[in-house]
C-alpha positions as CSV (number, residue, x, y, z in Angstrom):
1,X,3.0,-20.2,-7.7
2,X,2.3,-17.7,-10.5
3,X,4.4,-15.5,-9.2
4,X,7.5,-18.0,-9.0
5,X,11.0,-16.1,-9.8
6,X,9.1,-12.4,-9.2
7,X,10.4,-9.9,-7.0
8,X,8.2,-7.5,-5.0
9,X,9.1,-4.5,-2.9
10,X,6.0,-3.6,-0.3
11,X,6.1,-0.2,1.7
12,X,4.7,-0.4,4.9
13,X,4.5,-3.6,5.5
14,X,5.1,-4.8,9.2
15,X,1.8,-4.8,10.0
16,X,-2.1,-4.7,8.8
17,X,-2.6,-4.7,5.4
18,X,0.7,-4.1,4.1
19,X,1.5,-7.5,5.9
20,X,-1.7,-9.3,4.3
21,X,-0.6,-8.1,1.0
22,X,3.0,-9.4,1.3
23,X,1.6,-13.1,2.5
24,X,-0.3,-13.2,-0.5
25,X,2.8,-12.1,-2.7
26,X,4.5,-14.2,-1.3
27,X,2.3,-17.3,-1.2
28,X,2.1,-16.7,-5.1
29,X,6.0,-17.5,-5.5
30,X,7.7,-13.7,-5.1
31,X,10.5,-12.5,-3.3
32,X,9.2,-9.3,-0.9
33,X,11.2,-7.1,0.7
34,X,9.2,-6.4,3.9
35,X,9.5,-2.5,4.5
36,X,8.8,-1.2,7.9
37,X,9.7,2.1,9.5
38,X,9.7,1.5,13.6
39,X,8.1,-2.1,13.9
40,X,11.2,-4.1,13.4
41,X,9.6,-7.1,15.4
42,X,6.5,-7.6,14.0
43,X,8.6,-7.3,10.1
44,X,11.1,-10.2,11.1
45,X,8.5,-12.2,12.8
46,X,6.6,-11.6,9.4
47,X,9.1,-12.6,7.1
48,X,10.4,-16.2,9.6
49,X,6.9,-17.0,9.2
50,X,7.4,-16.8,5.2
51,X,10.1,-18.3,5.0
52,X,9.2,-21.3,7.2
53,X,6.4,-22.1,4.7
54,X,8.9,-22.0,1.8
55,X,8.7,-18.3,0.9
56,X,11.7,-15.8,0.4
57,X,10.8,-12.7,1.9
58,X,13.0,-10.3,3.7
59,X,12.5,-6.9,6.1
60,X,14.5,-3.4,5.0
61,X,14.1,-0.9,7.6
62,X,13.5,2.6,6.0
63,X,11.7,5.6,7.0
64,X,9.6,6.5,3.2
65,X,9.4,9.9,4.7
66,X,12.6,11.4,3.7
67,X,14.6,10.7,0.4
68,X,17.4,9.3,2.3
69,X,15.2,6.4,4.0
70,X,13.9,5.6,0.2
71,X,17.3,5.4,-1.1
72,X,18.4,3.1,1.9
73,X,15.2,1.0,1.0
74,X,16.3,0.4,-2.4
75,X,19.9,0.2,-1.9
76,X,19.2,-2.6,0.1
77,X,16.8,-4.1,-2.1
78,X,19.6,-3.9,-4.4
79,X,21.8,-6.2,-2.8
80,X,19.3,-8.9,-2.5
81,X,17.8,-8.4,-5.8
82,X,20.8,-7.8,-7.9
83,X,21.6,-4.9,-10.4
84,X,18.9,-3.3,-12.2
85,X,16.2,-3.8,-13.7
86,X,15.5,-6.4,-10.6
87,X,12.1,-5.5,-9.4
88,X,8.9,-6.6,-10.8
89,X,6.1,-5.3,-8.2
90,X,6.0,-2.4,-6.5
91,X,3.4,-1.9,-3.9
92,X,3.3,1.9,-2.5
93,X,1.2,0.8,0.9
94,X,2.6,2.8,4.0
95,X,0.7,5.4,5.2
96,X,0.0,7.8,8.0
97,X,-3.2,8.8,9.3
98,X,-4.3,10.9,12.6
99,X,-5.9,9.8,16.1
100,X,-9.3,10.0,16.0
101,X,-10.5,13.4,14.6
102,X,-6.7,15.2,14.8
103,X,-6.4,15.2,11.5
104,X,-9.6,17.4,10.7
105,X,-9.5,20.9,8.9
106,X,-10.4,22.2,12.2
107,X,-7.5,20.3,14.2
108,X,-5.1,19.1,12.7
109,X,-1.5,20.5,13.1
110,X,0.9,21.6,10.8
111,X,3.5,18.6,11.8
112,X,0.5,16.0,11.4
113,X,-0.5,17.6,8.0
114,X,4.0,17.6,6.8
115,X,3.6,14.3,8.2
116,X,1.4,12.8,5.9
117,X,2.1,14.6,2.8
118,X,5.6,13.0,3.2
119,X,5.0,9.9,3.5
120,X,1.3,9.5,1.9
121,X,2.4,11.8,-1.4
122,X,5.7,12.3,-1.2
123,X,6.5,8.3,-0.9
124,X,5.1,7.1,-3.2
125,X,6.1,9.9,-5.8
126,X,9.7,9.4,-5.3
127,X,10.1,5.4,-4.7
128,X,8.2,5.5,-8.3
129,X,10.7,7.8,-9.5
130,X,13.8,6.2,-7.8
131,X,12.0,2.3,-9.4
132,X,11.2,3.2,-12.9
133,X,14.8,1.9,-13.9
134,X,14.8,-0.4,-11.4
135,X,11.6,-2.0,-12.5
136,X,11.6,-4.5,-15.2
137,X,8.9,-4.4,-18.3
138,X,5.5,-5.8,-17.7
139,X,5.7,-5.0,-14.5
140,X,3.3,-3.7,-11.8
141,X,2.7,-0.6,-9.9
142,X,-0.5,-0.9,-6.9
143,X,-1.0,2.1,-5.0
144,X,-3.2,2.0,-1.8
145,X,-5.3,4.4,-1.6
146,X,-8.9,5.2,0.5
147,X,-12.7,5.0,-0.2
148,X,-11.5,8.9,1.4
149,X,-9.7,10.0,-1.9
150,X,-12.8,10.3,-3.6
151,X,-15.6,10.8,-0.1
152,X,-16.0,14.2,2.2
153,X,-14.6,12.5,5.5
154,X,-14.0,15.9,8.0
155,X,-12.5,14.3,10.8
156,X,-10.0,12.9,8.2
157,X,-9.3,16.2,5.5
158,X,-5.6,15.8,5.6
159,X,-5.7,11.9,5.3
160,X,-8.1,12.0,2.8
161,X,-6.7,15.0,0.3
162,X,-3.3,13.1,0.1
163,X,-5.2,10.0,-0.6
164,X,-6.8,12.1,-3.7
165,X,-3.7,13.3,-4.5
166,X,-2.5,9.7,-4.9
167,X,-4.7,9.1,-7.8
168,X,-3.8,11.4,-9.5
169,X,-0.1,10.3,-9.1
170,X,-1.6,7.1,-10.4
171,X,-3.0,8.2,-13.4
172,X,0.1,9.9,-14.3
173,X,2.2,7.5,-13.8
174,X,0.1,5.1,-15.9
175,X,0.9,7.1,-19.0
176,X,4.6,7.1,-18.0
177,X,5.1,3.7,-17.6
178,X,2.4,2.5,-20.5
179,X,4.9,2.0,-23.5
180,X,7.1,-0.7,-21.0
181,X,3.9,-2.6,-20.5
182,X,4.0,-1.7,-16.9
183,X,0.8,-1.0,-15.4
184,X,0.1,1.6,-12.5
185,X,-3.4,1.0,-10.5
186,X,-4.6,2.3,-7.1
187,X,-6.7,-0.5,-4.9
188,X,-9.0,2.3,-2.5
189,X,-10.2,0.4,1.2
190,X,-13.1,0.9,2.5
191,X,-13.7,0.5,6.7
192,X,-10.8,-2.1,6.9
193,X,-10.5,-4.1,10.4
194,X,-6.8,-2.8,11.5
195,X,-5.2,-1.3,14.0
196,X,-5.4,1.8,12.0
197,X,-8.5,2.3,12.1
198,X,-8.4,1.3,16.1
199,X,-9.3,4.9,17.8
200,X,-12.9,4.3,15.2
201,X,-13.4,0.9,16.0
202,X,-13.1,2.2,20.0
203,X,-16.8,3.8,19.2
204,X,-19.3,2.0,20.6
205,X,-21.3,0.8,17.9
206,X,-19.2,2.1,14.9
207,X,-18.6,-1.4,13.6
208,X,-22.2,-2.2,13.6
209,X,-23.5,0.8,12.1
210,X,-20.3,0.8,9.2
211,X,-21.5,-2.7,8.6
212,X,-24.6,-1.7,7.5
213,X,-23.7,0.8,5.1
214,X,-22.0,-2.5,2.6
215,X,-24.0,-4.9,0.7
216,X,-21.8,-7.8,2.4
217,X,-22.7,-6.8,5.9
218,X,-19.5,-6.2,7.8
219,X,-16.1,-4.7,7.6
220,X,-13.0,-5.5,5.6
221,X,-10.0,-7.7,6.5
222,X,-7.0,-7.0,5.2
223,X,-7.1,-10.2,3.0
224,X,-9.9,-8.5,1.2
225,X,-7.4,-5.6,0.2
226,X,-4.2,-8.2,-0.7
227,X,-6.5,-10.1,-2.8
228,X,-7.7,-7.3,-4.8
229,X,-4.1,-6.3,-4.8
230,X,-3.1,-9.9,-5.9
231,X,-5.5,-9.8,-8.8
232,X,-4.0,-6.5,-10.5
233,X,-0.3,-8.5,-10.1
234,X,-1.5,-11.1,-12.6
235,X,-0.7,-11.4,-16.1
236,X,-4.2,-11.8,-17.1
237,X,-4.8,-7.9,-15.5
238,X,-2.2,-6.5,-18.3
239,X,-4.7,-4.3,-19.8
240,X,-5.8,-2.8,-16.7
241,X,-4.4,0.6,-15.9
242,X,-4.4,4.0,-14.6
243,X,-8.0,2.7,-12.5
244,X,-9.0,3.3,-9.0
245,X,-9.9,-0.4,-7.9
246,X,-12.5,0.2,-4.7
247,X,-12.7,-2.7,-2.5
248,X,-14.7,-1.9,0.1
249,X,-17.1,-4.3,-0.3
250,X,-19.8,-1.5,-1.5
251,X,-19.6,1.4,1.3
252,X,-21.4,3.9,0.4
253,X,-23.5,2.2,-2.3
């Protein structure tokens, strides 16, 4: 329980690897407020199963997109978490990608490409912003990022340049939040087994051949992304900062 008497806010977090990442949390002693924008069943079903192994978790409905949704989120975190500074983790997860290859420089629309700017960039820019009195020193920023912010993936351009983007945000925001002893990483996925990734894992063969591209010999879990997640949240990773923390268990190696 070395997180016992912590507080954690989680974007995105119904489902997938948002959802794996507030287990862990919360197996480790935190409080999470479970963010979800439409899957309202799938967050409360989430946090019951929490709190009927002894956790405290519980779900805030908020569309990240827009400032108003952000500023729902956290007023609401703010009435279970008390008056700031009453947040110790934040974890910027929730992010929208394309159907198959609609998101290419070749196809992808100009509502897909507003779409994910707003809630891959924008987000996380402004629920950092709208935290940093809200969070309390020594505290923890983890962005999730992709293995795409720093790889040419075409049929994902869009996906992938707001995924760069967010590093830089991360790096940035290091520096600001520094002198507090807060820390600011980004944890990048690799091929992750979720229903994001569904349309790929439709191709016949994809897994396979993805597989074969890690030293470990098959895909990622979303455990594999809340444990590296877990591991910046710990005292002991203090002096880790503004990095880019790639678990994809070697892609592309």
């Amino acid at each position: 329980m070395e997180l016992s008497g912590k507080t954690a806010l989680v974007t995105g977090a119904s489902r997938g690897i948002g959802a794996a990442i507030v287990r862990r949390l919360a197996e480790a002693g935190a409080h999470v407020a479970v963010n979800y924008a439409g899957s309202r069943d799938a967050a409360e079903a989430l946090v019951a199963k929490i709190e009927s192994a002894g956790g405290k978790a519980f779900a805030v409905q908020a569309d990240v997109g827009t400032l108003g949704g952000i500023r729902s989120m956290l007023d609401a975190c703010d009435a279970v978490f008390g008056g700031a500074p009453n947040l110790d983790i934040l974890v910027n997860n929730a992010g929208v990608g394309g159907e198959g290859d609609t998101g290419s420089l070749t196809k992808c629309s100009e509502e897909l490409f507003d779409r994910m700017i707003a809630v891959n960039q924008k987000a996380p820019h402004f629920i950092t912003q709208y935290c940093l009195p809200r969070l309390r020193d020594g505290g923890r920023i983890v962005n999730i990022g992709s293995l795409g912010g720093r790889s040419a993936l075409p049929p994902f351009a869009a996906y992938a340049a707001t995924k760069r983007a967010l590093q830089s945000l991360t790096m940035s925001t290091a520096v600001v939040v520094g002198p507090r002893g807060i820390t600011c990483n980004l944890v990048a996925p690799g091929a992750v087994d979720t229903e994001f990734n569904k349309t790929l894992a439709e191709k016949p063969g994809w897994a396979e051949a993805t597989s074969k591209l890690t030293p470990m010999k098959r895909l990622g879990v979303p455990q594999d992304i809340a444990g590296a997640v877990m591991m910046l949240c710990r005292d002991e990773a203090q002096w880790v900062t503004g990095q880019i923390v790639e678990a994809s268990g070697g892609l592309f190696l």
